[in-house]
C-alpha positions in Angstrom: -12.2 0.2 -31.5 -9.5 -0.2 -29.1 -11.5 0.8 -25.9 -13.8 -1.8 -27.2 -10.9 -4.2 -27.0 -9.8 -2.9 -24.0 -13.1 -3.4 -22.0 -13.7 -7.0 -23.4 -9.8 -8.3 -22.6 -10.8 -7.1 -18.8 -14.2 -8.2 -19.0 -12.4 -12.3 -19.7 -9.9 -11.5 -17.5 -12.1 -10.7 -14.9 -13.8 -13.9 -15.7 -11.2 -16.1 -15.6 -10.0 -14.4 -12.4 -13.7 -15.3 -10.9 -13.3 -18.8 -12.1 -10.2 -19.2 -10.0 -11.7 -17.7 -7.3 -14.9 -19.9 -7.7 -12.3 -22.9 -7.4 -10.6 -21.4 -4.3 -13.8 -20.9 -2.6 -14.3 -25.4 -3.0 -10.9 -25.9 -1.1 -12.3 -25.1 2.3 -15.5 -26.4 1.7 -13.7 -30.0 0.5 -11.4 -29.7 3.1 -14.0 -29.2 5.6 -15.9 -32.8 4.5 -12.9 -34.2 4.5 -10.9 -32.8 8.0 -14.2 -32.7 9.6 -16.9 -35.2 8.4 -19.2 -32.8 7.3 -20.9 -34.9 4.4 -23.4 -32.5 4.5 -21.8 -30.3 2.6 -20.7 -32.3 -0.7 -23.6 -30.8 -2.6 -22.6 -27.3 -1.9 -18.9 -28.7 -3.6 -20.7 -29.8 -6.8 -22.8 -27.3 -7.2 -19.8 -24.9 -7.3 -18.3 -27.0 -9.7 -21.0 -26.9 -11.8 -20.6 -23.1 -11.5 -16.8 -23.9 -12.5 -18.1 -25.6 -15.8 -21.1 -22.6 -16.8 -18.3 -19.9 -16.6 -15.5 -22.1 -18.4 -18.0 -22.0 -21.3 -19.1 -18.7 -21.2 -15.3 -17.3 -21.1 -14.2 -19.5 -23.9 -16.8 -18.2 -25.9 -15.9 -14.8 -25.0 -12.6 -15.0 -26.3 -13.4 -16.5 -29.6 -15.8 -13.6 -30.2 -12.8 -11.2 -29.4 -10.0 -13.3 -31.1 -12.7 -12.9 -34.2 -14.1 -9.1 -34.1 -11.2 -7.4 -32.7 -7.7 -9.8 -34.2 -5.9 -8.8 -31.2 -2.1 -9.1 -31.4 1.2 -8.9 -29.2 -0.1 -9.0 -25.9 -3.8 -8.4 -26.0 -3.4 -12.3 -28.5 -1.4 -13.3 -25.1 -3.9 -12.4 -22.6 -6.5 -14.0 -24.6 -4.4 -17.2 -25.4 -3.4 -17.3 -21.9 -7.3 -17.0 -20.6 -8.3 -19.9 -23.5 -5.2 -22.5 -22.8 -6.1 -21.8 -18.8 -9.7 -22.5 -18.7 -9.0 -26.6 -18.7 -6.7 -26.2 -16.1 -8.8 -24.0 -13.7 -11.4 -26.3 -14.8 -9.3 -29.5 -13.8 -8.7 -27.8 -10.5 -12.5 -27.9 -9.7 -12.5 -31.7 -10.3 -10.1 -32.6 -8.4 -11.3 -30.7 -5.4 -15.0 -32.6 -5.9 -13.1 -35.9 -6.1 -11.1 -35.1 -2.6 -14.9 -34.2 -1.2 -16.4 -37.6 -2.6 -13.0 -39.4 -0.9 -13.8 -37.6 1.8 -17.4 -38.5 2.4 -16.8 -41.9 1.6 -13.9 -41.8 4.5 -16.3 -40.7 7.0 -18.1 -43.8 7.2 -15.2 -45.5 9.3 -13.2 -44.1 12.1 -9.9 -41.9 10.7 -7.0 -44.1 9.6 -4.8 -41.5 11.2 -4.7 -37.8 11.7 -5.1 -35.5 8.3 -2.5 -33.2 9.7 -0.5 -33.2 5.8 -3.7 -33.5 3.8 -4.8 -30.0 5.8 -1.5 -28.4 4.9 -2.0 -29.2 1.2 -5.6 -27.9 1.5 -4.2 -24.7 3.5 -0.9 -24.0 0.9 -3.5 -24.6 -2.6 -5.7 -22.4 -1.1 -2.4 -19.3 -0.7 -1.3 -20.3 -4.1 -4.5 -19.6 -5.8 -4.8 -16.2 -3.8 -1.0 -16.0 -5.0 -1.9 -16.5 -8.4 -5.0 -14.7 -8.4 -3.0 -11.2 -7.6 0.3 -12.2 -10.2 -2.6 -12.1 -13.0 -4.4 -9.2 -11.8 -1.4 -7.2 -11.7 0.6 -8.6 -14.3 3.2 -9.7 -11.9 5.8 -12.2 -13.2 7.6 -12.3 -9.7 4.9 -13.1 -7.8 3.7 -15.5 -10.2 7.2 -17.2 -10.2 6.4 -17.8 -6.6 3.2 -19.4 -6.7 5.4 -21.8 -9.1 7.7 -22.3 -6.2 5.0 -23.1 -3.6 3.9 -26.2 -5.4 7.3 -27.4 -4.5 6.0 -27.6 -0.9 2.9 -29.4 -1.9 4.8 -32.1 -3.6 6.9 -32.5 -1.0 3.9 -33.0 1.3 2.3 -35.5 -1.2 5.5 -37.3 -0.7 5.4 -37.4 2.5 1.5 -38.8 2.6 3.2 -41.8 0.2 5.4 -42.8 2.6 3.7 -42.4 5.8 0.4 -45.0 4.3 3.1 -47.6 2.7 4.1 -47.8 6.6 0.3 -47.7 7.7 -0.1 -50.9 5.2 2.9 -52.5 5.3 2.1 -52.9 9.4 -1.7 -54.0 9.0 -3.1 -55.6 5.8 -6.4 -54.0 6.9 -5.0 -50.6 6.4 -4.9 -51.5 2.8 -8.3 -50.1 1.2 -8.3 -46.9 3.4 -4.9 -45.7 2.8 -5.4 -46.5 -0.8 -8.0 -43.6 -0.5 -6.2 -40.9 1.5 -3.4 -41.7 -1.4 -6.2 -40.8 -4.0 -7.1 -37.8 -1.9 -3.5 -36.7 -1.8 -2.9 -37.3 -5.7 -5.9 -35.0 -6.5 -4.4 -32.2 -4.0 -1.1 -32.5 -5.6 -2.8 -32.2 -9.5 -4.4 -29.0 -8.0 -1.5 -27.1 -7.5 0.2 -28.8 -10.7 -3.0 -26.7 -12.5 -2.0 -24.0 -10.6 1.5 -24.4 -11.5 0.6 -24.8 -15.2 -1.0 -21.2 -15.2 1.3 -19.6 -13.2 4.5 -20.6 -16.2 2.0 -18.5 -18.3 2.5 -15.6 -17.1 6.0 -14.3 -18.5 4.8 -15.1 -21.6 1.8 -13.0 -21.5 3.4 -9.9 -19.8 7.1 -9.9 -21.5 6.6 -11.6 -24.4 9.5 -14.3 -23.4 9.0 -18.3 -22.7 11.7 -17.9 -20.1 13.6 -16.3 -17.7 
C-alpha cells in the first residue's frame, strides 16, 4: 500500500513539475513576440497554454483520487495539498504569459515606444526563478526555494522602474498615452508571474518541515 502511495505522490509531483516547466517553456516564446515582433508565434503561446489547462485538470484529479484511496497524512497530505493549492497559480502564470504575447502582438503594429530593455530582464529573471523553483520542489529544498522568493524582489523592483520611466514617456507627449498604457499592462502581467511563483515557492517549508515559518 505504501509503494502505491509512493509511486502516485511522484507520479503528481512530476506532473505538477511538468506544468511549471510547460509555463517556463511560454516565457521565451512571449518574450520573443514581444522583444522581437514575431506575431507569428502567438499561436504556438496558446496552444501551450491550452496544454497548461489539460494537465491542471488531469493533476487535480489525480490528487483527489490519492487524497481518497490512500488518506495520506503528515507530509505525503502536504505534498498533495501543496500540488492542489499550486495548480491555480502555475495555471495563472500561463495566462499572464498569453496576455504579455497578445500585448505584444498588438504592439507590433506601430514602431517601439522605446527600447524593452526592463521588460527583457523580467522575462529573463521569471524564466531563472521558475528553473529556481522547479529544482527547490524536486529536491525538497527550502533554501533554495527561499531564494526564488527573494528574486521576485528584483522583478518588482524592475516593474517599478517600467512605472516610472512611461509616466515620463506620457507626461512629455500626450500621444504616448495609449502605448505606454500597454507596456504598463505587459509589465503588470510579468510582475503577477513571479508573484505566482512567489506564492508556490512560500509552500515549500510547509510541505518539507512541517512549519509555516522560518
Amino acid at each position: 500500500m505504501r509503494e502505491a502511495l509512493e509511486t502516485d505522490l511522484r507520479a503528481v509531483l512530476n506532473g505538477a513539475l511538468n506544468m511549471l516547466a510547460t509555463v517556463e517553456r511560454m516565457l521565451p516564446v512571449a518574450a520573443d513576440v514581444l522583444l522581437h515582433e514575431n506575431v507569428e508565434r502567438l499561436d504556438e503561446v496558446r496552444a501551450m497554454d491550452r496544454e497548461v489547462d489539460a494537465q491542471e485538470a488531469q493533476i487535480e484529479a489525480e490528487c483527489l483520487r490519492i487524497i481518497a484511496l490512500h488518506q495520506p497524512v503528515a507530509r505525503d497530505l502536504r505534498m498533495v495539498a501543496l500540488i492542489l493549492k499550486s495548480l491555480s497559480d502555475i495555471e495563472r502564470m500561463g495566462d499572464y504569459v498569453v496576455h504579455v504575447a497578445k500585448d505584444g502582438a498588438e504592439l507590433a503594429q506601430a514602431p517601439a515606444l522605446k527600447r524593452y530593455v526592463n521588460l527583457a530582464r523580467m522575462l529573463e529573471r521569471l524564466g531563472e526563478m521558475s528553473q529556481n523553483l522547479r529544482t527547490a520542489i524536486a529536491e525538497r529544498d527550502v533554501a533554495r526555494a527561499e531564494a526564488t522568493t527573494q528574486m521576485d524582489d528584483e522583478v518588482d523592483d524592475l516593474y517599478e522602474q517600467i512605472q516610472r520611466e512611461l509616466v515620463t514617456y506620457m507626461l512629455e507627449d500626450p500621444r504616448n498615452i495609449s502605448k505606454a498604457l500597454m507596456l504598463m499592462r505587459v509589465g503588470r502581467s510579468l510582475e503577477r508571474v513571479g508573484d505566482h511563483m512567489e506564492n508556490v515557492s512560500e509552500r515549500v517549508r510547509y510541505w518539507v518541515t512541517g512549519q509555516r515559518e522560518a
